[in-house]
C-alpha positions as CSV (number, residue, x, y, z in Angstrom):
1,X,53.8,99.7,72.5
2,X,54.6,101.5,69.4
3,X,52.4,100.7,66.0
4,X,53.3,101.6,62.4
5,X,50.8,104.6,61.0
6,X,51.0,105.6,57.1
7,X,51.9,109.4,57.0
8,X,53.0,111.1,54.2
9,X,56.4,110.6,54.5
10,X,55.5,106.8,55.0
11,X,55.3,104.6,57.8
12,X,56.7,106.2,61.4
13,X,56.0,105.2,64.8
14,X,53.1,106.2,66.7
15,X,53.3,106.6,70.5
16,X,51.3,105.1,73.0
17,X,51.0,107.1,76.4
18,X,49.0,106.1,79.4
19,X,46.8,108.1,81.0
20,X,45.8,107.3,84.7
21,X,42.1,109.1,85.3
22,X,39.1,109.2,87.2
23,X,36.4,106.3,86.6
24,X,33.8,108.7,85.3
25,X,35.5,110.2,82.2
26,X,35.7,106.8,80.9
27,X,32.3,105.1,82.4
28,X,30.3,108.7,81.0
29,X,31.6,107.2,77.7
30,X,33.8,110.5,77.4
31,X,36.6,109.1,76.5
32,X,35.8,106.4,73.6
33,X,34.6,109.9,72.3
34,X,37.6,112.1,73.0
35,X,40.6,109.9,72.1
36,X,39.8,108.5,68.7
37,X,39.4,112.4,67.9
38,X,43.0,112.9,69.6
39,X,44.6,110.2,67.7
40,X,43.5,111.6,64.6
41,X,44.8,114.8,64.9
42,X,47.7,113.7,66.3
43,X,48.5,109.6,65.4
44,X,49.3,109.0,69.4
45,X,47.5,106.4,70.9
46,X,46.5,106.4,74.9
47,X,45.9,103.9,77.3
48,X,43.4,104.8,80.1
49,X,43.7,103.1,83.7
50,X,40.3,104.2,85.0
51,X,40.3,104.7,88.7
52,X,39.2,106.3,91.4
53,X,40.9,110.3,91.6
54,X,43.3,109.3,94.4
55,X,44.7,105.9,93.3
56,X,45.5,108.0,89.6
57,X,47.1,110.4,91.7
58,X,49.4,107.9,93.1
59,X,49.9,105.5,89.9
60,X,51.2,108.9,88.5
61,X,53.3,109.3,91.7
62,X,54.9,105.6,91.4
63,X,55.6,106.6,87.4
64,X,53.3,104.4,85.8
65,X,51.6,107.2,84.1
66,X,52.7,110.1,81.6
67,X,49.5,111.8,81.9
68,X,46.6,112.2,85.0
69,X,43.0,113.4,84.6
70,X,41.4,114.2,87.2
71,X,38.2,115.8,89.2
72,X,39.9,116.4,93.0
73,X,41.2,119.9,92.8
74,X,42.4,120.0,96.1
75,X,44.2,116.5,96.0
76,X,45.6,118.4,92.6
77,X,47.0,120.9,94.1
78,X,49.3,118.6,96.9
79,X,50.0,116.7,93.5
80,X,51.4,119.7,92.1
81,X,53.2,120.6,95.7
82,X,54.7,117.6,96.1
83,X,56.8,118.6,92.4
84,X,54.7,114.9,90.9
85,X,53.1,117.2,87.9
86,X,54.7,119.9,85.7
87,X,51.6,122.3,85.6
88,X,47.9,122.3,86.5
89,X,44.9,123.1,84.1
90,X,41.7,123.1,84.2
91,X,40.0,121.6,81.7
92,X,36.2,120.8,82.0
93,X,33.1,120.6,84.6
94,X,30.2,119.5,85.2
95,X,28.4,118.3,88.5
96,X,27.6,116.0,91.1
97,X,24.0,115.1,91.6
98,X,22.1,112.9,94.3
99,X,20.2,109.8,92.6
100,X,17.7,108.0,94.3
101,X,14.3,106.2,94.3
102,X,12.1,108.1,92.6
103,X,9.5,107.6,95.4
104,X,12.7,109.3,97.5
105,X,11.1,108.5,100.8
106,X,13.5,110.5,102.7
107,X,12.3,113.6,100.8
108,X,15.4,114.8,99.5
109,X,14.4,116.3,96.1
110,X,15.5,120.3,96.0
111,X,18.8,122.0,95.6
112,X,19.9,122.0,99.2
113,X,22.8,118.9,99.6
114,X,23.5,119.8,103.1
115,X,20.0,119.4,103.7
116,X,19.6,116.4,102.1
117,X,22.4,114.8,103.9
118,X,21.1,115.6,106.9
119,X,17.6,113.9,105.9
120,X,19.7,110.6,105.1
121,X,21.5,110.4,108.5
122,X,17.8,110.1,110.6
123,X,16.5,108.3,107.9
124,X,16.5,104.1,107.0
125,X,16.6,104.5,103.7
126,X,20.4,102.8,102.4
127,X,22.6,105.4,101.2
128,X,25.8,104.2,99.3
129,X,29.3,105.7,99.1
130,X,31.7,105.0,96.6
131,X,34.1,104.9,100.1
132,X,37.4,104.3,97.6
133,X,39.4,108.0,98.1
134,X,38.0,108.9,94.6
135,X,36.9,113.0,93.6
136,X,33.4,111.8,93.8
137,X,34.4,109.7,97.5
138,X,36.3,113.4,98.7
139,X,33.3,115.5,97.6
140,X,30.9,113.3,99.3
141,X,32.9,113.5,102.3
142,X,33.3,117.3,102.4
143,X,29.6,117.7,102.0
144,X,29.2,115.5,104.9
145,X,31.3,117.5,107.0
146,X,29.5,120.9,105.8
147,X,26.6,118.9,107.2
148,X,28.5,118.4,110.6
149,X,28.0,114.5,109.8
150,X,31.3,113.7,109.4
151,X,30.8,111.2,112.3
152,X,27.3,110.6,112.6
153,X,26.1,109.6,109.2
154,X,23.3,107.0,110.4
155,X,22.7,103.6,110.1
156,X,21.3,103.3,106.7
157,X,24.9,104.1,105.4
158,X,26.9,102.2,102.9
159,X,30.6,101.8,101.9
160,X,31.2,99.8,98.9
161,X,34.7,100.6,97.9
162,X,33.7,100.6,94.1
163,X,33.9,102.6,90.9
164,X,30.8,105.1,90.1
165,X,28.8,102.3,87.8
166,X,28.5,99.7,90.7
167,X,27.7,102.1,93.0
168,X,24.8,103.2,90.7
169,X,23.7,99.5,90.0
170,X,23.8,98.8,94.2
171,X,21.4,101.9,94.4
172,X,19.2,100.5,92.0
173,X,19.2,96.9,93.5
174,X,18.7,98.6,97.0
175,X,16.5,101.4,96.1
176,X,19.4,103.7,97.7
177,X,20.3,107.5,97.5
178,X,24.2,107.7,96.1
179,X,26.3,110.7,95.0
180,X,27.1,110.8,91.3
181,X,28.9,112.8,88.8
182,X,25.9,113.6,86.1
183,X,28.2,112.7,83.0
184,X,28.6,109.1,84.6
185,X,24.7,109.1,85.6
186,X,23.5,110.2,82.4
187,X,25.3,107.0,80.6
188,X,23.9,104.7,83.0
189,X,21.3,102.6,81.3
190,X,19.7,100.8,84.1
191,X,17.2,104.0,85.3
192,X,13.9,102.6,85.5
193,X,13.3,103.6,89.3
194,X,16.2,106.1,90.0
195,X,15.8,109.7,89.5
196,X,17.8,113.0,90.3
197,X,16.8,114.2,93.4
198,X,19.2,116.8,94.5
199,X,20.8,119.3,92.1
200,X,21.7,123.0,91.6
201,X,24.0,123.5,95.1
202,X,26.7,125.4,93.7
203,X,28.4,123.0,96.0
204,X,27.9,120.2,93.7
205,X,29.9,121.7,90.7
206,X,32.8,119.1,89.6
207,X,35.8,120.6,88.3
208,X,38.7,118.4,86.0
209,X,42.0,118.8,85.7
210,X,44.9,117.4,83.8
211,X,48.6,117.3,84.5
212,X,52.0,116.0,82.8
213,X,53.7,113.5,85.4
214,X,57.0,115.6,85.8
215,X,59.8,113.6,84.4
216,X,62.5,114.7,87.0
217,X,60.7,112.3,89.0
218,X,60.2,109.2,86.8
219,X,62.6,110.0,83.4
220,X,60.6,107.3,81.6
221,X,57.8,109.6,81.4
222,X,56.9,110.2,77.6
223,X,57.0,113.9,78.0
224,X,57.0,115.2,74.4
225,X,53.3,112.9,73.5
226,X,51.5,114.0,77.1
227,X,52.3,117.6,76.4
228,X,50.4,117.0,73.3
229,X,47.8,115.7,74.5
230,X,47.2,118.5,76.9
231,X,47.7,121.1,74.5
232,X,45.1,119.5,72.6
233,X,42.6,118.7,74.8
234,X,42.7,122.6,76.2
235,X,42.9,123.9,73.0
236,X,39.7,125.3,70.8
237,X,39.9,122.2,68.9
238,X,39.8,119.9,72.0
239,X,37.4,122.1,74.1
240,X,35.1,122.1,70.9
241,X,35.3,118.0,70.9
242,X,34.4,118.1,74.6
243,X,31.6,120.3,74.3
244,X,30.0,118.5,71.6
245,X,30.0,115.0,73.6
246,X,26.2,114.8,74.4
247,X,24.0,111.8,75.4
248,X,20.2,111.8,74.7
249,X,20.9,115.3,73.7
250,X,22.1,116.6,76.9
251,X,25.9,117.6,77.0
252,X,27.6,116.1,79.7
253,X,30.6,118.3,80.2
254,X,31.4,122.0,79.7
255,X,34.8,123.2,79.1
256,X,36.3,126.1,80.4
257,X,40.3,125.6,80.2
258,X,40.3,129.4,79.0
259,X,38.5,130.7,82.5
């Protein structure tokens, strides 16, 4: 819906795009950050539909989207195969790291996530997935399969089929290991017993990536105010913004659309 902004020509319309994107650039608090700072500079409002990396993928494939922002590369990529997105850029990472019970009676703590994997599969102690085809759900799974565990990942684990925040709330109610993206982790305020255990695998590093919906497939796609929103957010002005997003001190996402 459009709504009327003062300019200094008077009052025009703004634009309101939507934006399909992974759960944790909303639930780090990212994007009540970001967007305001967008709109300013540019007057064009977005709407985010926060959900797991593959159903944004194909909300953007069925044309309810302009814009998708992402953390799958490789899902990306067939994205951009498949002729759904005009281009792919990079735009920011950070990383995925284990959380558990700070007692972490499997003894997962180090740096190894193969090795820590393999730990939870002869273990008892509850590990939850997100189990919902989401970045974080396809980098768990490819970590189990580095682990050779692709079918044997022991009785103490857990599908929920949920975002990144109730997955970290079950683990806390359960006293459960669980695969998170940091930025998510480091806005998650109920901590008391859960720690990071597992972190430093160059494995774990998350990479984001955004992409215009390609309006030969859905013409209703509001090419012109996506674009700008890309070009912003990869931009020196944009990266800047992202980079300065910090909780507690600690930033939770570095950008490198320029690498």
């Amino acid at each position: 819906m459009a709504a009327l902004l003062w300019g200094a020509a008077g009052y025009s319309l703004a634009q309101t795009i939507t934006m399909s994107s992974t759960t944790s650039t909303e639930q780090s608090g990212l994007f009540a950050y970001l967007l305001p700072e967008f709109k300013k500079a540019t007057g064009i409002d977005i709407k985010v539909v926060a959900l797991g990396t593959g159903q944004a993928l194909d909300m953007a494939r069925r044309g309810d989207a302009d814009v998708v922002f992402v953390h799958d590369p490789e899902a990306e990529e067939k994205f951009m195969a498949e002729g759904w997105g005009l281009k792919r850029y990079s735009v920011m990472y950070n990383d995925f790291v284990v959380i558990g019970p700070k007692a972490d009676p499997a003894g997962l703590k180090g740096r190894d996530i193969v090795a820590a994997l393999q730990k939870v599969a002869t273990g008892q102690t509850p590990f939850i997935s997100r189990g919902d085809k989401s970045g974080t759900h396809a980098a768990e799974l490819r970590y189990w399969a580095a682990a050779g565990l692709s079918e044997k990942k022991g009785a103490a684990y857990r599908e929920c089929g949920c975002g990144m925040g109730p997955a970290l709330n079950m683990a806390a109610s359960m006293g459960a290991y669980v695969l998170a993206d940091r930025g998510t982790w480091l806005n998650f305020k109920n901590r008391a017993d859960l720690g990071v255990l597992v972190e430093g695998d160059k494995r774990l590093f998350n990479q984001y990536g955004v992409m215009v919906v390609n309006p030969a497939k859905h013409s209703q796609v509001k090419l012109a105010d996506a674009q700008k929103f890309v070009d912003w957010v990869i931009s020196p002005v944009g990266q800047n913004v992202l980079a300065a997003y910090k909780i507690g001190g600690e930033q939770l996402f570095f950008p490198n659309a320029s690498k």
